[in-house]
C-alpha positions in Angstrom: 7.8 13.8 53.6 10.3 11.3 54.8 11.1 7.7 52.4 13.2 4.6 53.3 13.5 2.8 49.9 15.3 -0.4 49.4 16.1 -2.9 46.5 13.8 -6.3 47.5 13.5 -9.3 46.1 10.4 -10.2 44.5 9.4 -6.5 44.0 11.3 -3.4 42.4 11.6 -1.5 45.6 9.8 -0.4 48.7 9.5 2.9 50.3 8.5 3.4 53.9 6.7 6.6 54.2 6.4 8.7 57.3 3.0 9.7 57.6 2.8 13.8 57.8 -0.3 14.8 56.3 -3.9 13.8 55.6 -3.5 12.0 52.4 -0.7 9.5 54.3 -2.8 9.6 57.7 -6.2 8.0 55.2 -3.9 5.5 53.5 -2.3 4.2 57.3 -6.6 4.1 58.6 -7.8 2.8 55.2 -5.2 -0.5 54.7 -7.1 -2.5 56.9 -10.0 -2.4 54.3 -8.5 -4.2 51.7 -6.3 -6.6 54.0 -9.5 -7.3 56.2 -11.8 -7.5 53.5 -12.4 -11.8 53.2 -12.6 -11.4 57.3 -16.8 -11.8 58.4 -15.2 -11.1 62.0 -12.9 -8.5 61.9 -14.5 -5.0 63.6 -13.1 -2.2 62.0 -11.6 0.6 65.4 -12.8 3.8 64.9 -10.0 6.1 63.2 -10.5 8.7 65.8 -9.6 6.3 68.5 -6.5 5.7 66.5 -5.5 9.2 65.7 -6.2 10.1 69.2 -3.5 8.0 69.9 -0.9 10.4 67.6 -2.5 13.6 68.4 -0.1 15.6 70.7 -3.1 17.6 72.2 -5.1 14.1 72.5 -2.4 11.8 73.9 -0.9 13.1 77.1 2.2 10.4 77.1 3.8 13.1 74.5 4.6 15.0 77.8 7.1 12.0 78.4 7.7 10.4 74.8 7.9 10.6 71.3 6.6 8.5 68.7 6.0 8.1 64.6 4.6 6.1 62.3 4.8 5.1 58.3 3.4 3.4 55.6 4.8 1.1 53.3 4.4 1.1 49.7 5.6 -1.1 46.3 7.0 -0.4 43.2 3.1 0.6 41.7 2.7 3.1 45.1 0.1 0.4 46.8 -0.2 0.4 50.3 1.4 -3.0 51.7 2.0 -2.2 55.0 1.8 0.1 57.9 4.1 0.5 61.7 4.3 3.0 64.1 7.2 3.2 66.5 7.2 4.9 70.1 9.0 5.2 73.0 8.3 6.4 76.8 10.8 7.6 78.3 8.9 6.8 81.7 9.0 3.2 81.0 11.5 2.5 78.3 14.4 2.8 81.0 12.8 0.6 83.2 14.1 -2.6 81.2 17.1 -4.4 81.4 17.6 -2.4 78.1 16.3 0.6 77.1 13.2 -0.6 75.3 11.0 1.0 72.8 7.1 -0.4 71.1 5.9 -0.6 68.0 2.5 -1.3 67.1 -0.2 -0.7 65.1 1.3 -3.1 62.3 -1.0 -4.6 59.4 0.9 -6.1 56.6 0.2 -8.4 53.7 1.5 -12.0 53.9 4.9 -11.2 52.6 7.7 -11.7 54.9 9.9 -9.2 53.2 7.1 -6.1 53.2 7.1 -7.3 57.3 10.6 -7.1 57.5 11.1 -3.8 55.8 8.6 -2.4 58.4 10.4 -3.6 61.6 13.5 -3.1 60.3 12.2 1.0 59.9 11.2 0.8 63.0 14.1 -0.6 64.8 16.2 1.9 63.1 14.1 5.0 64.1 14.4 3.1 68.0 17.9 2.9 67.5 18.7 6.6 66.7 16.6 7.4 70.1 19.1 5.4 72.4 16.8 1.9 72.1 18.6 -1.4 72.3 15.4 -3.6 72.3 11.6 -2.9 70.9 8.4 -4.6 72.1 5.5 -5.2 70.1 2.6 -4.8 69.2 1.4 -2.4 71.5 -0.1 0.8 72.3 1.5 4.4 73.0 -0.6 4.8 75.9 -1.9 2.6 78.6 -2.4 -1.3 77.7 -5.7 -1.6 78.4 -6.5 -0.8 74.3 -4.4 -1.8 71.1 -2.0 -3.8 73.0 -0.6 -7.4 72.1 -0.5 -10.0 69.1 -3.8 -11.9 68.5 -2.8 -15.8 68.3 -6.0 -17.4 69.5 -9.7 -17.2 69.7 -10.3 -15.4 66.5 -13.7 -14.0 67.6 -15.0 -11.1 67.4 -13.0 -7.8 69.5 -14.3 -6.1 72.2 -14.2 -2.4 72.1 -10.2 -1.7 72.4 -8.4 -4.9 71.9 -6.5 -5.9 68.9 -7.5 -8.2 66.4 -5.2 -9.9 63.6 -5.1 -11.8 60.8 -3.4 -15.6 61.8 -0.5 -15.0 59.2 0.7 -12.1 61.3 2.6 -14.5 64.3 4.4 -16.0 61.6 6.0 -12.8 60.0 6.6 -11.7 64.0 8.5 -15.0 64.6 10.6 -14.9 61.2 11.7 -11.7 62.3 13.1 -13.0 65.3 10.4 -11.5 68.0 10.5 -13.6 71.2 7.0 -14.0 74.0 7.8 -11.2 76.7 4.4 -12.4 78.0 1.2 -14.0 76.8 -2.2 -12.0 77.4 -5.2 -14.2 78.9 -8.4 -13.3 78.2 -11.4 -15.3 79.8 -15.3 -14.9 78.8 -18.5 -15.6 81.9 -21.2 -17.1 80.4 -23.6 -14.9 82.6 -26.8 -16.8 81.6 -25.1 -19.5 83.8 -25.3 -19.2 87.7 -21.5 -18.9 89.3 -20.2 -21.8 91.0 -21.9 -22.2 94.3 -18.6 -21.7 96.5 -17.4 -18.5 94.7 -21.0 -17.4 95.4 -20.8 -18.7 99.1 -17.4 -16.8 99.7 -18.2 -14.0 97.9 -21.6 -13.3 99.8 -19.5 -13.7 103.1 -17.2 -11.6 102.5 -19.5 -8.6 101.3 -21.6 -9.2 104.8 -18.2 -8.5 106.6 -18.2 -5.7 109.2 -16.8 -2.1 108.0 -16.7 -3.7 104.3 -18.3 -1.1 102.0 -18.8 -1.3 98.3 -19.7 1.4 96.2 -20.1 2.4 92.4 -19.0 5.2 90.2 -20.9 8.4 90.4 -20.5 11.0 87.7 -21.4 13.7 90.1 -18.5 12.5 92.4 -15.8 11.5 89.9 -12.9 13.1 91.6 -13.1 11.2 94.8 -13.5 7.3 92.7 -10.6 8.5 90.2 -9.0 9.4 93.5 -9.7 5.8 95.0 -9.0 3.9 91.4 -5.0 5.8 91.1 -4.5 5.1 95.2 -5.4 1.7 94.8 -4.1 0.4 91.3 -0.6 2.3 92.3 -0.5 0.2 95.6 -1.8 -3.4 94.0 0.1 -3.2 90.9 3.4 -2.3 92.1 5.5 -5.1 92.6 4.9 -6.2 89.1 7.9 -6.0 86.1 8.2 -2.6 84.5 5.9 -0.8 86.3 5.0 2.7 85.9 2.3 4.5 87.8 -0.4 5.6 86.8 -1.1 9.1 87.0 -4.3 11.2 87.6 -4.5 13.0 84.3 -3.8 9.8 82.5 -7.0 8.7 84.4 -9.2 11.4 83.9 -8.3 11.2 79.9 -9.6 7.9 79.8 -12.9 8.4 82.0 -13.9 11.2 79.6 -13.6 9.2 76.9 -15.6 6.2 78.1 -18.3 8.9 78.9 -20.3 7.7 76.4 -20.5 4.4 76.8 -19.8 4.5 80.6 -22.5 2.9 82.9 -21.8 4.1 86.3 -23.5 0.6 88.2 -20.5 -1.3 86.0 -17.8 0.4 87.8 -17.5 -0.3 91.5 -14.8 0.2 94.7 -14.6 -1.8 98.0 -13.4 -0.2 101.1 -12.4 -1.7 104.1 -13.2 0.7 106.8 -13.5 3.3 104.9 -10.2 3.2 103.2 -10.2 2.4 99.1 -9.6 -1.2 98.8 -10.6 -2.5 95.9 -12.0 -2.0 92.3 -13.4 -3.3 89.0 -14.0 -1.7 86.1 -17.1 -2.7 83.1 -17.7 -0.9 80.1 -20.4 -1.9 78.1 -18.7 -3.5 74.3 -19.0 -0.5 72.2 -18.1 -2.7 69.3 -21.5 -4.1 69.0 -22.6 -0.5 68.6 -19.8 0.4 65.7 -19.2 -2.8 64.0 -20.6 -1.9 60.8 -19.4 1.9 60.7 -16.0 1.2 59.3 -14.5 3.4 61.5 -16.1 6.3 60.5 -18.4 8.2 63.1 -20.5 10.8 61.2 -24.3 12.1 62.1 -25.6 8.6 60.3 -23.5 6.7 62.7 -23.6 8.7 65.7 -27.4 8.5 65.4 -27.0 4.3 64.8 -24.6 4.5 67.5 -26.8 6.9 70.3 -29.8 4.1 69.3 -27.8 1.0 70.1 -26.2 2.3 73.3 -30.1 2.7 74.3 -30.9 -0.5 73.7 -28.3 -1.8 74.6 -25.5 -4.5 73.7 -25.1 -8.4 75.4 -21.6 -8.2 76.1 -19.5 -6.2 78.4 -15.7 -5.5 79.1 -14.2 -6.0 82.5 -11.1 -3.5 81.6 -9.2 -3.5 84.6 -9.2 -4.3 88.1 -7.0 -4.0 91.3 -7.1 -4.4 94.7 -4.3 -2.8 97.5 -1.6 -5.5 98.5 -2.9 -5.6 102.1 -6.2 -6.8 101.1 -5.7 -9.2 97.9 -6.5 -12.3 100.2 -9.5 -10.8 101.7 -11.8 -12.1 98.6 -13.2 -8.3 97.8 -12.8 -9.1 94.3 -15.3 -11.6 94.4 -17.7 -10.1 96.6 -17.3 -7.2 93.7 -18.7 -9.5 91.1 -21.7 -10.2 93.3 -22.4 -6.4 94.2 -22.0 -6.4 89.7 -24.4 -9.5 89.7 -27.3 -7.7 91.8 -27.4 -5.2 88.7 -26.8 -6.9 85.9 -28.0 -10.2 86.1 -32.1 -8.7 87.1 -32.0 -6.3 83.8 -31.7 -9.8 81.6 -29.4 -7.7 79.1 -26.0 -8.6 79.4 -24.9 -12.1 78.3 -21.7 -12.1 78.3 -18.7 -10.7 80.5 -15.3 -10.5 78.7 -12.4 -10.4 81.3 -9.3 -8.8 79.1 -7.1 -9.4 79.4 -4.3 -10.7 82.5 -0.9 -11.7 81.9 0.6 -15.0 82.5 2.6 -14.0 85.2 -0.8 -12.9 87.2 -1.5 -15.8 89.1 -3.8 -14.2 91.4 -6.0 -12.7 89.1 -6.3 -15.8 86.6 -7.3 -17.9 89.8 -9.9 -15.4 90.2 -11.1 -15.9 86.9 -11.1 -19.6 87.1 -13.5 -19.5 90.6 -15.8 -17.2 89.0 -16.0 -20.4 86.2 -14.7 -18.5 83.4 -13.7 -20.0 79.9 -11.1 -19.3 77.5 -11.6 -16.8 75.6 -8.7 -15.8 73.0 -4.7 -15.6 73.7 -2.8 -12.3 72.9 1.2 -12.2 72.8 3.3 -9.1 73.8 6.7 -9.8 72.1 10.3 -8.2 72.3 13.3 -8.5 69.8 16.7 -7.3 70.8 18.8 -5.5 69.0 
């Protein structure tokens, strides 16, 4: 079992322990229990989703990257704190220097206890060639545990981080900087759209050789297929990317399986050719928010109930659309095709649209035709070394 110990002030010492077994994996699930505990919002993740996330046989960015994680404890063995560092090699070179993540990071309010956590972390990044570490994010793709909450402290849709407010501050002290800030807008869907985005969008769906289609279990090959050929052309002219890879796809289809409604998910084409895309899930966090991330028969049972009734909010998780077409207003005419589902089953209240960086000017002005609000504001930071 590996320890970093150092002298503090205000305690005796600290250790950082690397977590290697199950009694250290338990204690880096079960801080947030304690540290949560006063917070009537908070939605605990399920700790399978978080261990799939370390599990070599689970996690299929192991093939290109490495990663660790600790806990911290004081001078009467409490659990304080928790980090986990990665890096991938895939996209770690991409920077201007080689650039590792952390995440995963609860802490209590104590700058030093923060402090002695990053400062593990940095030193771990260090001994694998890093020069700079961004933060928080996820060892996998960013559509789940990625980025700092700093506004909009409401309740998480399934997969995206939620913080306590303290936790920018003990970022900040440590001298973290805003790489980029996450957006994340919310449709009102018991409200009509805005007649013109309705206009346009009805238009453009009418227009000869424009096809749309959703996802079809039977058929997944062929739309996984279409999502990677279209989200590797549309996405890659933007910083640091990597693309995405068929495999990495596939892992995170089965996984939504369960939750997946096929009529959420749905691809434009343009004379036949892939075009465009969206992708809904249904918020599985109105389905787990009470199971404190455990899923035994009791909750499975709660949870196989509630997916059949079914929850009021959903989660646009990503969306793309090939560079050739992104002014031909398919991804508007996609929220219609959505619309003549959703809005006649008088289920779904609410559409969360998580979340778009700053720099995406395109996408953010399609969120702002469609008339959506504010939702909540995530940070992903970087500190050099």
């Amino acid at each position: 079992m590996g320890l970093f110990v150092i002298l503090a002030p205000h305690r005796e010492f600290m250790k950082a322990i690397i977590v290697s077994d199950s009694q250290t994996q338990q204690q880096f699930l079960n801080i947030v229990e304690k540290l949560y505990s006063d917070d009537k919002v908070y939605i605990r993740p399920l700790d399978q989703d978080v261990e799939k996330i370390f599990d070599v046989n689970q996690n299929s960015f192991f093939k290109h990257g490495q990663c660790i994680r600790w806990i911290l404890v004081d001078d009467h063995n409490k659990v304080i704190g928790r980090i986990a560092a990665f890096v991938n090699e895939k996209k770690a070179y991409g920077y201007e220097v080689p650039t590792g993540g952390v995440g995963f990071f609860e802490c209590i309010n104590d700058q030093t206890a923060a402090n002695f956590l990053f400062d593990t972390a940095k030193s771990w990044l260090v001994e694998k060639g890093m020069k700079a570490m961004e933060g928080p994010i996820n060892f996998g793709e960013n559509d789940s545990f990625w980025g700092l909450l700093i506004e909009g402290f409401i309740p998480a849709s399934y997969g995206m981080n939620y913080h306590l407010p303290y936790y920018h501050q003990l970022f900040k002290e440590y001298g973290f900087e805003t790489s980029y800030e996450q957006l994340t807008n919310i449709i009102d869907l018991t409200v009509p759209f805005p007649a013109r985005f309705t206009k346009i969008a009805n238009w453009v769906a009418a227009k000869p050789g424009y096809t749309f289609e959703y996802f079809q279990k039977n058929n997944a090959e062929k739309y996984i297929n279409d999502l990677m050929e279209i989200y590797n052309d549309g996405w890659q002219d933007f910083e640091n990317f990597v693309p995405i890879k068929k495999e990495v796809l596939q892992e995170s289809f089965k996984q939504m399986e369960v939750i997946m409604d096929e009529k959420l998910i749905w691809f434009a084409y343009v004379d036949g050719e892939p075009a465009s895309f969206t992708v809904l899930i249904p918020d599985a966090n109105q389905m787990i928010k009470d199971f404190n991330g455990k899923l035994g028969l009791l909750q499975k049972l709660k949870f196989a109930y509630r997916r059949w009734i079914g929850v009021k909010r959903m989660r646009a998780i990503v969306m793309g659309t090939k560079q050739k077409f992104q002014k031909h207003g398919l991804e508007s005419a996609l929220f219609i095709k959505l619309g003549e589902y959703v809005l006649p089953k008088n289920q779904y209240t609410e559409l969360e649209l998580s979340w778009v960086g700053d720099f995406n000017e395109k996408m953010l002005a399609i969120h702002e035709a469609t008339g959506a609000k504010f939702g909540k504001k995530h940070l992903t930071l970087k500190k050099s070394f």
